[in-house]
C-alpha positions as CSV (number, residue, x, y, z in Angstrom):
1,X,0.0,0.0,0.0
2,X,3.2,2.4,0.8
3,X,2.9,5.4,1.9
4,X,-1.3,6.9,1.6
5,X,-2.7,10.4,2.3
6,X,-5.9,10.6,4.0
7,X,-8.4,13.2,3.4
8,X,-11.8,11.5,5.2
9,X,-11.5,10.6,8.3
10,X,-14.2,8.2,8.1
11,X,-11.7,6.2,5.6
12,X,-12.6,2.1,6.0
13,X,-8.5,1.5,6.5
14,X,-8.2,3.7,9.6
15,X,-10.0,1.0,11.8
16,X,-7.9,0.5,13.9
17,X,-7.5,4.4,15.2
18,X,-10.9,5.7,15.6
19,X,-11.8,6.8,18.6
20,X,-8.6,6.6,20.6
21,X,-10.0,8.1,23.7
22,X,-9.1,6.2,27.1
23,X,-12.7,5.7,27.9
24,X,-12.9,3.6,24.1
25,X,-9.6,1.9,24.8
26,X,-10.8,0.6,28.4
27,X,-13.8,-1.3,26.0
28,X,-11.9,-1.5,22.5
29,X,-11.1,-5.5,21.9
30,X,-7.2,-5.0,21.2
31,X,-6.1,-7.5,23.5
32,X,-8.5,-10.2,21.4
33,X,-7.2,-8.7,18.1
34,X,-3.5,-8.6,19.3
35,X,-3.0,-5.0,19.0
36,X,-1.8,-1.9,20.8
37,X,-1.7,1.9,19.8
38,X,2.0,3.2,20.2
39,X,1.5,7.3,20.2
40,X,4.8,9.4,19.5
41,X,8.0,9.5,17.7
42,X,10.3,8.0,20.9
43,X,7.6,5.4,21.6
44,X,7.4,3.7,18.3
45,X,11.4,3.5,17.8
46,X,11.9,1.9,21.6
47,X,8.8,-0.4,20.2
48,X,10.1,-1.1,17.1
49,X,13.7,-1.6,18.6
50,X,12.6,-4.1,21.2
51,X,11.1,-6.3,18.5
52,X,7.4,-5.2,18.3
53,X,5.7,-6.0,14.4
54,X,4.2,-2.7,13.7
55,X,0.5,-3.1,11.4
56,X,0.4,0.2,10.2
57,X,1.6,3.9,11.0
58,X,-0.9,7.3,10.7
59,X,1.7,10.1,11.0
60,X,1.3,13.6,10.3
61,X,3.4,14.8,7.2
62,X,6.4,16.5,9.2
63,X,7.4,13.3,10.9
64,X,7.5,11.4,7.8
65,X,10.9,12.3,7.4
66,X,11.8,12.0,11.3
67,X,10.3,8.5,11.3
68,X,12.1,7.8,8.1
69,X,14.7,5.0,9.6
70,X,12.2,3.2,11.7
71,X,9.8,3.0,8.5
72,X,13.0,1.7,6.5
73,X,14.0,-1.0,9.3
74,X,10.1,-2.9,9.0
75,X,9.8,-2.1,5.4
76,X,7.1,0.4,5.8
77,X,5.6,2.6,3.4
78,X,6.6,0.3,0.5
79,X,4.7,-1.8,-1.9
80,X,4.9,-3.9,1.6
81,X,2.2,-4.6,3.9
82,X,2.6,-2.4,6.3
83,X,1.0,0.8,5.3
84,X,2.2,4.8,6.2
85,X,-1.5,6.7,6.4
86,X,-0.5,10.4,6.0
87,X,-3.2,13.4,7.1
88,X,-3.0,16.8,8.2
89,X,-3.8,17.9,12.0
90,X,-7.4,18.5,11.7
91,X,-8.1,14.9,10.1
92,X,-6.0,13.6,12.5
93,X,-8.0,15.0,15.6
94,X,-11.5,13.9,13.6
95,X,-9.7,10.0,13.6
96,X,-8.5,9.9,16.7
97,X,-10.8,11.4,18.8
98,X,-8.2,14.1,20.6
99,X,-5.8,16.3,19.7
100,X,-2.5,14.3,18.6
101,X,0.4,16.8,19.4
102,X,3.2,14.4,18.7
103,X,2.2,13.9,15.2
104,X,2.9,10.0,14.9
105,X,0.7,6.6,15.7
106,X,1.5,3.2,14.8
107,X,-0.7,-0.1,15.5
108,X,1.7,-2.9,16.3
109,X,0.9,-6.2,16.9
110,X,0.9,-7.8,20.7
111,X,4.2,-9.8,21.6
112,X,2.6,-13.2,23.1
113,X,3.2,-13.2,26.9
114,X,5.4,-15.8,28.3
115,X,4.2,-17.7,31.6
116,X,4.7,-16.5,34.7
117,X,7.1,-19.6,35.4
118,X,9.0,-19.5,32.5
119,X,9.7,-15.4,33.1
120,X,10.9,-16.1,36.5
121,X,13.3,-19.0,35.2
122,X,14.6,-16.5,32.6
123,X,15.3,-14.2,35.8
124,X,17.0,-16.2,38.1
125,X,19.6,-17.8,35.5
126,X,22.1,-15.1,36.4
127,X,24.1,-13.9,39.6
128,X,22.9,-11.7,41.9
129,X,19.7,-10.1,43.3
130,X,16.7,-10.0,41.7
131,X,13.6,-7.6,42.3
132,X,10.2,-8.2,40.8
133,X,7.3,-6.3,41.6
134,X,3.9,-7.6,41.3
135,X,1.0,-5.5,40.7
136,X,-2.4,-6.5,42.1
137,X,-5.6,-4.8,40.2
138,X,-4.1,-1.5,39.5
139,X,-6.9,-0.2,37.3
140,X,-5.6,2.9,36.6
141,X,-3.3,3.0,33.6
142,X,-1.4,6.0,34.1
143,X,0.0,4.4,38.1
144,X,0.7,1.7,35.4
145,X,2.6,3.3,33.1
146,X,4.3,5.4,35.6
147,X,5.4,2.5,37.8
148,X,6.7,0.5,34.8
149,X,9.5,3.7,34.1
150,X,10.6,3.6,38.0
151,X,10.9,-0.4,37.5
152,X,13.0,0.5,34.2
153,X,15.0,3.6,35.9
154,X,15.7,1.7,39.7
155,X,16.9,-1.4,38.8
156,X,14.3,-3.7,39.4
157,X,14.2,-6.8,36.7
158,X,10.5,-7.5,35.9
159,X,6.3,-7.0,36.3
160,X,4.1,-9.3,37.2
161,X,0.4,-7.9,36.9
162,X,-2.8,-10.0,38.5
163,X,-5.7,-11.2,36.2
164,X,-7.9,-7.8,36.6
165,X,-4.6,-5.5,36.5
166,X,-5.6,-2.8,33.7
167,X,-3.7,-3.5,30.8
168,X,0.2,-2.1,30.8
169,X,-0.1,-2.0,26.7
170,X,-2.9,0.7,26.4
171,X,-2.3,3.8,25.0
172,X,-1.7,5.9,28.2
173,X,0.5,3.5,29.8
174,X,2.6,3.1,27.0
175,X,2.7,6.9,26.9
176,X,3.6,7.9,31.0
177,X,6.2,4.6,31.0
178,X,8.2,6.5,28.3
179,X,8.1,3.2,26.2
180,X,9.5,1.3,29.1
181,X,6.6,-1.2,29.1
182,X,8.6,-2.5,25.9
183,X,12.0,-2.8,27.5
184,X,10.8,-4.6,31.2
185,X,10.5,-7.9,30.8
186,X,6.7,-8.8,32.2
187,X,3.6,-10.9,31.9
188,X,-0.1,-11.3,33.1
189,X,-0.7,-14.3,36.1
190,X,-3.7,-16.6,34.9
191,X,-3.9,-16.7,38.7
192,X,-2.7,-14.9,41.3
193,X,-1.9,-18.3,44.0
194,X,0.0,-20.1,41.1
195,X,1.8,-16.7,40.5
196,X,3.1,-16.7,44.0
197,X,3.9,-20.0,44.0
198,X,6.4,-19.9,41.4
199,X,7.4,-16.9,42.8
200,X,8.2,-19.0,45.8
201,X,9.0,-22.0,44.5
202,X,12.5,-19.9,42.8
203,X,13.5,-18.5,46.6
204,X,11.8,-15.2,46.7
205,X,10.6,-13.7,49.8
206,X,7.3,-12.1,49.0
207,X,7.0,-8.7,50.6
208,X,3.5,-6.8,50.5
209,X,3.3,-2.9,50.7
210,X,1.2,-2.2,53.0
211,X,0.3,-0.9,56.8
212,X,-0.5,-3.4,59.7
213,X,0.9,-4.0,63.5
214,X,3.2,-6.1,62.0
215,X,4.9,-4.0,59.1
216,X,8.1,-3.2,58.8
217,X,9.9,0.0,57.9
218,X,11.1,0.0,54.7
219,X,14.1,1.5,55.7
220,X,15.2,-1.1,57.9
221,X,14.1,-3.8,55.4
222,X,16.2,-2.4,52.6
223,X,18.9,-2.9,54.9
224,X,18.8,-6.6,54.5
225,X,17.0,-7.4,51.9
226,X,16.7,-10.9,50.5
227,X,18.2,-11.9,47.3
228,X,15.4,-12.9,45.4
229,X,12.5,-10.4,46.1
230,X,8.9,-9.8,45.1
231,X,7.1,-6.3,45.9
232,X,3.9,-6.1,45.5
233,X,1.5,-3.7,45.4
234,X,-2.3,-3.4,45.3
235,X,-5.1,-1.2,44.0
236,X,-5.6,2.5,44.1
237,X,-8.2,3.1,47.5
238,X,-8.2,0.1,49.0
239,X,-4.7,-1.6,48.8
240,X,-3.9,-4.9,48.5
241,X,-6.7,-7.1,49.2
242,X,-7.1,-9.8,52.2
243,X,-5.6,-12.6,50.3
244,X,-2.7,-10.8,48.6
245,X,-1.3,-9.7,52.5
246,X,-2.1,-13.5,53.7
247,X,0.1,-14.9,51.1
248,X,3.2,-12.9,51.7
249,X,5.7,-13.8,53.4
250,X,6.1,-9.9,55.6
251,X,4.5,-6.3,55.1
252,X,6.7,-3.3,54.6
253,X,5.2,0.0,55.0
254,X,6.7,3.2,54.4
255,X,7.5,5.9,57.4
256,X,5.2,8.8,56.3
257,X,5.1,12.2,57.9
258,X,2.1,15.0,58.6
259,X,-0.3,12.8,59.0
260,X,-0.8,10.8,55.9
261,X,-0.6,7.5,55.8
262,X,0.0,5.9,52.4
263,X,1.2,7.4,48.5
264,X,-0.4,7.4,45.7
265,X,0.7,3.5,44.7
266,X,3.3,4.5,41.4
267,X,4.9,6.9,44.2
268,X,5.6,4.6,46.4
269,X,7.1,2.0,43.8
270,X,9.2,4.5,43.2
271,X,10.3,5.1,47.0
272,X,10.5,1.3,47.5
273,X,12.8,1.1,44.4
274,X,14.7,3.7,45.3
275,X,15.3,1.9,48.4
276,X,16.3,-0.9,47.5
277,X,18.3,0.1,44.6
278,X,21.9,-0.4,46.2
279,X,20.9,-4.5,46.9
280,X,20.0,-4.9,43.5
281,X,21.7,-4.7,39.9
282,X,21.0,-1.1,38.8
């Protein structure tokens, strides 16, 4: 198809971006299709250089030439079969549904997701410490995004998110992770007791974020931290549910100050990273 400019926005080969709001991507059927939306310039290259298969691009006309390498590398905008839709601002805002100041889309094509077991192999067949962190039913995709660039940027390894975790390939978390969602190694547990068990069964200590009479400071946790650890965190509100505390192995909390008692749940990943960062490989 090569490279094809696009005057109607109600064009029959846009399909795949109408409507890109996050209210129609939380009901959109990409992950039974095998799709995600990667939205600017920096996105699609990290996606493109970790391996993603891209479907098609929609750019606007100024980053043809900026995107010109990465459209070279997956033979796009040839005679090939992965199409470069081209349209001015104004179309673009009538496909999309919002105002797309970075110019440059591209619908790639879902990397299967290995199982949790086989991840956590992959993990431990090196030296030294290892840090995952495990995310149960964050359904807001920006903490997700957000807490997949601190796992990238403090030196933990990988992501494991529950069954009803929101989904770390939509369009916003792509977009607040930086593209770092493509570069941490993660997958999705079928179940969150078989997830901890492998989890277990490889040495790790699991170590739930939370408050109780029994939590420990993080600071004085960091201080000997186990080899092979597991953080997890829980939903925005209510934390981690009943079940997700009773099968850990310890809670860690996190001193707070003025009278609050918890973060907002990608800040304190991001503490509890930071913390931890000098017993693991950063």
């Amino acid at each position: 198809m090569g490279i094809v400019r696009i005057s109607d926005p109600a064009d029959a080969r846009l399909a795949d971006y109408v409507s890109l709001t996050d209210v129609a991507l939380r009901s959109r059927h990409e992950p039974s299709v095998g799709l995600y939306i990667a939205e600017s310039s920096e996105v699609i290259r990290i996606a493109v250089g970790a391996g993603h298969r891209p479907r098609s691009f929609l750019l606007a006309e100024r980053w043809l030439e900026d995107l010109g390498p990465v459209l070279s590398e997956v033979n796009a905008g040839t005679d090939g079969d992965v199409p470069v839709f081209v349209a001015d601002p104004q179309t673009l805002r009538a496909i999309t549904g919002f105002h797309l100041h970075r110019g440059a889309l591209a619908a790639m094509h879902r990397p299967p997701l290995a199982p949790v077991g086989e991840l956590i192999v992959g993990l431990c067949s090196g030296e030294g410490p290892v840090r995952v962190v495990v995310l149960e039913d964050i359904v807001d995709h920006t903490n997700v995004g957000a807490i997949f660039r601190s796992v990238a940027a403090l030196g933990a390894h990988a992501v494991l998110v529950s069954p009803r975790c929101a989904d770390p390939l939509y369009r916003r978390s792509v977009r607040v992770s930086m593209g770092t969602v493509f570069l941490v190694p993660w997958t999705r547990m079928t179940d969150w007791h078989d997830g901890v068990e492998d989890l277990r069964s490889k040495g790790f200590v699991i170590a739930a974020l939370g408050l109780g009479d029994d939590s420990v400071d993080l600071d004085v946790f960091a201080t000997s931290a186990p080899e092979r650890l597991a953080l997890v965190f829980g939903t925005e509100g209510d934390g981690l549910s009943s079940s997700a505390v009773g099968s850990a192995d310890l809670r860690v909390r996190i001193p707070m100050a003025g009278g609050v008692d918890s973060l907002n749940v990608a800040a304190a990943s991001a503490v509890a990273l930071w913390a931890l960062r000098s017993s693991a490989s950063v």
